[in-house]
N, C-alpha and C positions, 0 to 999 in steps of 0.2 A: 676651402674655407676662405672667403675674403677679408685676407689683413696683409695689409703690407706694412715692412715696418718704416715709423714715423724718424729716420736716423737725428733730426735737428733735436725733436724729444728723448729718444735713447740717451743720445753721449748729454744734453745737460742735466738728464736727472745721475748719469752716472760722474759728469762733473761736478755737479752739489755734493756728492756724498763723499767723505775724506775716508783713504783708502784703512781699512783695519783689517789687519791679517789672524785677528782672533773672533772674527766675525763672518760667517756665510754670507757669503754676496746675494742671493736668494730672499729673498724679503719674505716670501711664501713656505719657506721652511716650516717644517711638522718636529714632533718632539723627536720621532724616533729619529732623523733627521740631523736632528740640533744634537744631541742624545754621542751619537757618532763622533761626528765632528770631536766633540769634547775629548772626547776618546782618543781620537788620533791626536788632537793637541796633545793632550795630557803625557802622548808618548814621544812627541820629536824633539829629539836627542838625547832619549833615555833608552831608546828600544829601535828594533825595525821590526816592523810586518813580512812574515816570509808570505808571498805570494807566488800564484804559476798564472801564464794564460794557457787557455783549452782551445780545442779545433775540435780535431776528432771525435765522435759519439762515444767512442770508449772510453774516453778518457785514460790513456795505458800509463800517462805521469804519475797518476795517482800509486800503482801500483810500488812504480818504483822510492815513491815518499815511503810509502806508510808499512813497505818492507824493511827500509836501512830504518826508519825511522818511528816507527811504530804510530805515525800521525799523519797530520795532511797540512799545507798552508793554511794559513789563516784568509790570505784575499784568493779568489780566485776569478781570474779576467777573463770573460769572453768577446766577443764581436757581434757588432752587430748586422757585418756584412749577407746577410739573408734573410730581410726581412722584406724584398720584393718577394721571394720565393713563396709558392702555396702546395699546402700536400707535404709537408716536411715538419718534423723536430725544431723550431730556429731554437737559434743557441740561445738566445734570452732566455728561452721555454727552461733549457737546462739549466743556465743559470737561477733564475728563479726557484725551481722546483730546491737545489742545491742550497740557497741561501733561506728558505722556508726549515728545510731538515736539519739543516747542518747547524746553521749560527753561523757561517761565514761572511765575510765582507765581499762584496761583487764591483766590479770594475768592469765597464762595457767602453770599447773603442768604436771605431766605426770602419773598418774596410768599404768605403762609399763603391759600393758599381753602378758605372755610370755610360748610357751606351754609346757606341763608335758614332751612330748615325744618329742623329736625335730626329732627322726626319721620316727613320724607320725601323723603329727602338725593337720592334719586336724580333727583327730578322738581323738586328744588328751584335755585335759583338759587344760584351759586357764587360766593361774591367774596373781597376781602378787604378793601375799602372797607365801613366800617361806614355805619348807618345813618342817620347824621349828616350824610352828606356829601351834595355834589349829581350824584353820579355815577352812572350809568344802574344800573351793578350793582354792587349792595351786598347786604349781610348783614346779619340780627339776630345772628350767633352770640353767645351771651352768655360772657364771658369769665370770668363768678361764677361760673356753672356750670361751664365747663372745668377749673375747678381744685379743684371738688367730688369724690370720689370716689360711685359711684351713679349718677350722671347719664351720659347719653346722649354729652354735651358731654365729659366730660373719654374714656368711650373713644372719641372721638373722637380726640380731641387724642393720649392715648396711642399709639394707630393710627399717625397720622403724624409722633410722633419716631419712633415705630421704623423706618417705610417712609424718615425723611430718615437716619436710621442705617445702615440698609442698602446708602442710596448711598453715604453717606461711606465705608463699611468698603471698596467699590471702589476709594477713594482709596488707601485704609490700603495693600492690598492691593498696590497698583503703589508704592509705598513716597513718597506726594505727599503732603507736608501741606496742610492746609487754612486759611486765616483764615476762621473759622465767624464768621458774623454775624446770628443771627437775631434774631426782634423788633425788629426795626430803627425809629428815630422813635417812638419810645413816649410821648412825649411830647405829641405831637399827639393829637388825638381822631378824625384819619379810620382807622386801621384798628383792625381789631374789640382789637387786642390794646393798643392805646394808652388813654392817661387820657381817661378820659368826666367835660365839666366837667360833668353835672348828680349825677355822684357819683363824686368824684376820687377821695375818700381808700380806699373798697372797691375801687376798678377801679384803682388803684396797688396796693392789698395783691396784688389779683388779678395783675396783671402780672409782681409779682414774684414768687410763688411760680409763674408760670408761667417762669419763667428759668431758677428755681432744679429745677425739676423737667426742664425740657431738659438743665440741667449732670448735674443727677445722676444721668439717665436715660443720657446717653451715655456719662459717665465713670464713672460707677459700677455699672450692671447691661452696657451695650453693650460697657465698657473700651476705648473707641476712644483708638487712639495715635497718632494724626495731626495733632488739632483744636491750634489756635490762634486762644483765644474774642476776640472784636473784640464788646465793648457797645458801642450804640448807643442810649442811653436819652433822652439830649439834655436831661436835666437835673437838679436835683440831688435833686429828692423822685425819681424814678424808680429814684436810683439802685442795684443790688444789691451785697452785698457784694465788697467787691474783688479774693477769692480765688477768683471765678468769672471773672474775664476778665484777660486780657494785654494789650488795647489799650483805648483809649479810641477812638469815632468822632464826627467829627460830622459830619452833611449841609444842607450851604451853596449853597441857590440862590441868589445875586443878584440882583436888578431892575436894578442898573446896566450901564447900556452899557459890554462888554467891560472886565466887572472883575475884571483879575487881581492885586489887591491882595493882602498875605498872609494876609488874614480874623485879622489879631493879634487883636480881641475876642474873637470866641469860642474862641480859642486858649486866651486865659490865662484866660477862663470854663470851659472843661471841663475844664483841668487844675487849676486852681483845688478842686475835691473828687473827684479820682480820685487821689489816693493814690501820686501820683508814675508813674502808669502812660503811657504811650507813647500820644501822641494820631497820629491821620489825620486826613485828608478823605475820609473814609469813602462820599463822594458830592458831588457836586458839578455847577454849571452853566459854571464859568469856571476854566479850570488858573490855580493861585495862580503869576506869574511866578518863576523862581529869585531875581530879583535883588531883588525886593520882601521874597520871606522869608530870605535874605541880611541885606537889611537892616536888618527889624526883628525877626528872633533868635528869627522862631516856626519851630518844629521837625515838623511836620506830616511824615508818615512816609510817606505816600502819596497821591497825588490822584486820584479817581476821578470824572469827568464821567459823566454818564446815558448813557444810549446813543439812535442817530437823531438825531433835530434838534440836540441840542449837539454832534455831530460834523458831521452830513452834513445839506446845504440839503434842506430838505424844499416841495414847492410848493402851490399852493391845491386842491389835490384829495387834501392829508394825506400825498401818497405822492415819494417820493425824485426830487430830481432829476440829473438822468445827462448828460455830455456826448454826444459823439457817435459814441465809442468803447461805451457804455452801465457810466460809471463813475461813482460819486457825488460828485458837487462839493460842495467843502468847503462848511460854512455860515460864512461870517466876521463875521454879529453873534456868532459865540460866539469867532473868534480869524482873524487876520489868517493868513495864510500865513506872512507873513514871524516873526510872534511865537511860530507854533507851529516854526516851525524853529529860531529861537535858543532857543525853552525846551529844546527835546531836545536841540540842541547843548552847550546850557550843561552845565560840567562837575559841577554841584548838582544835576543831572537823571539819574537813574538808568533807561534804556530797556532793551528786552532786550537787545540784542547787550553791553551793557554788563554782565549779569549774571555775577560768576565763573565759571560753570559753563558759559555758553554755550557752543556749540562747532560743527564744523563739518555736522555732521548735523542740529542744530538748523536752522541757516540755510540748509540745504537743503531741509530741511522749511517751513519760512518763507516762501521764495521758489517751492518749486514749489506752493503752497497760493493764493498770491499769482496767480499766473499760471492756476491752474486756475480761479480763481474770476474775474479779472476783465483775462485775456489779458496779451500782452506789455508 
């Protein structure tokens, strides 16, 4: 589709507008939309949303919630790293299907893959680990070029906001907002779209007008009325201006043994220069207990652990271990039983059955999905 975006128009209509953190940056917002939103205001820092991200087609986390816990999270994140793919399930499909039944909140990131050779994408190696890292498959994609017009790299890139457009307007469609989260960890230099320390300050300009060209792309040539942008940039030269996103994220893996502390530093570090905007735990290895962020007064909007091994024990052949029903046993270096039930117990913990709008269809859906996938 031909548009490229107008950057002198972008940044002064987003310089005209004074920044409001109880306002959708979205001018095209829908009620179900607006509706949300409210919702989450209404709860930061009265409550959290327990959330998980999904990979998997079985979804085996599931099993281990809603056995300790007789329920399920309330967000549940997928990716939307397969949506070149044809002839498959993509995770949206799941998602969607998920937030249609359930009454869940959805949260979509983006694992971008991006190919090794852009002059010969078909035969080339597909990653989104840059070339920096030590991981088996990675990418040159160069991230200067993507936000070149001319180059091969940016219709690239143009190619797949449209094709991640395309899904979302599925969302729009079935009237489900979304917490859009792409670029996620920018900050780091292992994906191709994060800061490169042998030249930061180009591959920060680059990052950010690749933000700015996803915002403008979908709200202003696509006019999606669903999104609710959630940055992830994780730090403060990363960050874009404030009237592209409504949440702030951060993603906090620990090294400490079963630390469900309320992570207060980078709390008051990422709201410290976002402009009063609504922080998460946009990702996580350890749910922050209720009673710890009770305590010290950080307001974190939602918790989301990775998905596999920080839910479900995994064994030394990489692969899930199952009792003798063939159901996944929790992993408890990442949470006791007993801790993961009194967090969802606790009344600062927001699950799904706890959602307003839950209702009796939901949790028949719930339970017979439950049952279908891992018996009575």
């Amino acid at each position: 589709m031909e548009y490229t975006t107008d950057f002198d128009r972008l940044f002064a209509e987003l310089k005209s507008s004074p920044v409001d953190p109880q306002t959708l940056v979205s001018k095209n917002a829908d009620e179900n939309t607006k509706k949300l939103f409210e919702y989450l205001k209404s709860n930061y820092g009265s409550h959290i949303l327990a959330g998980q991200q999904y990979l998997q087609e079985k979804e085996l986390e599931d099993w281990v919630y809603y056995d300790l816990t007789g329920t399920l999270p309330a967000i549940r994140g997928y990716d939307m790293m397969d949506i070149s793919k044809t002839g498959c399930v993509h995770q949206w499909e799941r998602a969607l299907e998920w937030a249609k039944k359930s009454g869940c909140i959805i949260t979509l990131c983006w694992h971008w893959y991006a190919p090794d050779d852009i002059d010969d994408p078909e035969n080339s190696v597909w990653a989104f680990y840059y070339r920096t890292t030590d991981y088996d498959r990675k990418t040159s994609f160069d991230i200067l070029k993507a936000v070149t017009p001319g180059t091969k790299e940016y219709d690239f890139v143009i190619d797949q906001i449209d094709r991640a457009a395309a899904a979302l307007k599925e969302f729009e469609k079935a009237g489900i907002p979304v917490l859009w989260r792409p670029l996620h960890e920018a900050a780091g230099n292992w994906f191709w779209w994060g800061r490169r320390s042998f030249n930061t300050k180009n591959s920060v300009i680059a990052y950010k007008k690749l933000w700015y060209m996803i915002f403008d792309r979908l709200e202003n040539l696509h006019k999606l009325t669903n999104l609710i942008w959630v940055w992830n940039g994780q730090a403060e030269e990363m960050a874009v201006n404030p009237n592209t996103y409504d949440f702030c994220g951060e993603d906090i893996y620990s090294t400490l043994p079963l630390d469900h502390s309320s992570q207060k530093e980078k709390y008051l570090e990422v709201t410290s220069y976002t402009h009063g905007k609504m922080a998460a735990l946009s990702e996580c290895g350890y749910m922050p207990d209720p009673k710890n962020l009770k305590k010290d007064g950080v307001k974190w909007l939602w918790w989301l652990p990775w998905w596999g091994s920080f839910v479900y024990k995994i064994g030394e052949n990489r692969k899930p271990v199952f009792d003798d029903k063939g159901r996944p046993l929790p992993n408890n270096e990442k949470f006791t039983n007993e801790d993961l039930k009194s967090f969802f117990e606790n009344d600062y913990c927001i699950t799904l059955d706890k959602l307003p709008w839950f209702n009796d269809k939901n949790r028949e859906f719930v339970q017979r999905s439950i049952k279908e996938r891992f018996g009575e």
